[in-house]
N, C-alpha and C positions, 0 to 999 in steps of 0.2 A: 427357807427350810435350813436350819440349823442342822449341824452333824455331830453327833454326841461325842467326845472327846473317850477313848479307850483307856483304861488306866495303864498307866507304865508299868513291863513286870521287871523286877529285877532280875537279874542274867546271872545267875550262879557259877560260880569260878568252876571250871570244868578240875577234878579229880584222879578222873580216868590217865592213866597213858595212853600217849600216842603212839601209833604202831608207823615205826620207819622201815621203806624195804628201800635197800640200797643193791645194784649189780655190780658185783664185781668180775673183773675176768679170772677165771678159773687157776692162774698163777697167783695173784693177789689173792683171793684166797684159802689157797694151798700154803703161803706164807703165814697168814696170819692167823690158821688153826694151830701150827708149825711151832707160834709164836706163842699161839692159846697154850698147847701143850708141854712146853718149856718150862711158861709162868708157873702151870700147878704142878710142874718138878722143885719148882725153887721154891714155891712157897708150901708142897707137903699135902696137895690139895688132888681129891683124884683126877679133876678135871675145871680147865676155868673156860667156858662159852664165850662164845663171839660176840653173844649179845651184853654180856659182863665187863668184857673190853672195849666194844663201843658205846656204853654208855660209862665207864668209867672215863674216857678220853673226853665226850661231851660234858662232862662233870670239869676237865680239866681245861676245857677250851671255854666255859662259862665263869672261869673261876675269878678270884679278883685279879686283875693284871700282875697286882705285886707278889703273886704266890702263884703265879707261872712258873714254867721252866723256862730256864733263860732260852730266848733266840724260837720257842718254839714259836709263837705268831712270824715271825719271819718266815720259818723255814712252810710253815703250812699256806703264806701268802705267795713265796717264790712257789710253789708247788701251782697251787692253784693258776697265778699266773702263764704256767706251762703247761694248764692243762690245754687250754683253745688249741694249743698247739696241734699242725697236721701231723697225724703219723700215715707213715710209708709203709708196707710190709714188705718184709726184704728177706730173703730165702738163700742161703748159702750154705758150701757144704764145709763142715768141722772133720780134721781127722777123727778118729775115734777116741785115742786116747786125750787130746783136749776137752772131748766131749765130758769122758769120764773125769776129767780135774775140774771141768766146771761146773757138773752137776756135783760135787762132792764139796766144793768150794760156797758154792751156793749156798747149801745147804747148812753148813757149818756158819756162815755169816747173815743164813735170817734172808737171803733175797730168793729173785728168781734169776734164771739163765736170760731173760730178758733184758731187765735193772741191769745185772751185770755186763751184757755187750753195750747197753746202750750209755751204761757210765764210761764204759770202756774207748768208746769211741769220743765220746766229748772230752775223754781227756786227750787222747792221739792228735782230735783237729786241735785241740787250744795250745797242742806241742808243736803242730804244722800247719801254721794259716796259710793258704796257697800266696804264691808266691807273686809277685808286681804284674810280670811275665803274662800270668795265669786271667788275672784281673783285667789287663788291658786287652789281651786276647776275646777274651768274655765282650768286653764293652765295643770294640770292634765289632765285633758279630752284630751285635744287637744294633748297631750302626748304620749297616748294612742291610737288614731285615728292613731299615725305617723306625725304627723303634725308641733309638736314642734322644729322640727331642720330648719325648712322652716322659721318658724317665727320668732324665736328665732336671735336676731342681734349680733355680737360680743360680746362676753363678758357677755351676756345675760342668765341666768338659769333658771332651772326652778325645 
């Protein structure tokens, strides 16, 4: 018994858009309506959407490489890179009035109070890398625990 072979049908290029949902955290975007509503100040416009700006960026991340903006695949790979990263939540208390310079500061430069402690702080460590002292104290401990030979890579002491 033979089995009769179906005719092939051609597959029609799909036309439609495709519908992206992306979650942001509610800082992200409180910024980048923030950002929406800037644009249609500068360009005369009552209002420019979120969905107009991200798909104008998708336009600009497909674009030919030589008519990028410079360094943006860098900075969107280092980003991405950082994203795996663990976040901590960390709760401290602000005077009041730093509160009020940073949400005003914020604001005026396009971020959140977020962005801005935790730039803040990567530049503080990259001013103060803890100290020899600091490190060998650390490596000690962990020495002690039993830990050290596990971590410890070739050629490595402690």
């Amino acid at each position: 018994m033979t089995e009769e072979l179906k005719p092939v049908l051609k597959t029609e290029t799909r036309t439609r858009p495709i519908r992206v949902t992306v979650d942001l955290p509610p800082a992200d975007q409180q910024a980048l309506k923030r950002w929406c509503n800037t644009a249609a100040l500068d360009l005369d416009l009552t209002t420019v959407a979120l969905a107009q700006v991200l798909r104008a960026l998708a336009a600009e991340l497909t674009a030919d490489p030589a008519d990028r903006l410079d360094g943006l695949d860098d900075r969107l790979r280092a980003r991405l890179a950082g994203a795996g990263e663990p976040e901590v939540d960390l709760t401290t208390t602000i005077p009041k009035s730093l509160q009020q310079q940073l949400s005003l500061t914020t604001a005026v430069h396009n971020t959140t109070i977020e962005a801005a402690v935790t730039e803040a702080l990567r530049m503080w460590l990259a001013k103060h890398p803890p100290c020899r002292r600091t490190v060998l104290d650390a490596a000690q401990q962990l020495a002690e625990l039993g830990l050290g030979d596990d971590l410890a890579g070739e050629g490595d002491t402690l």
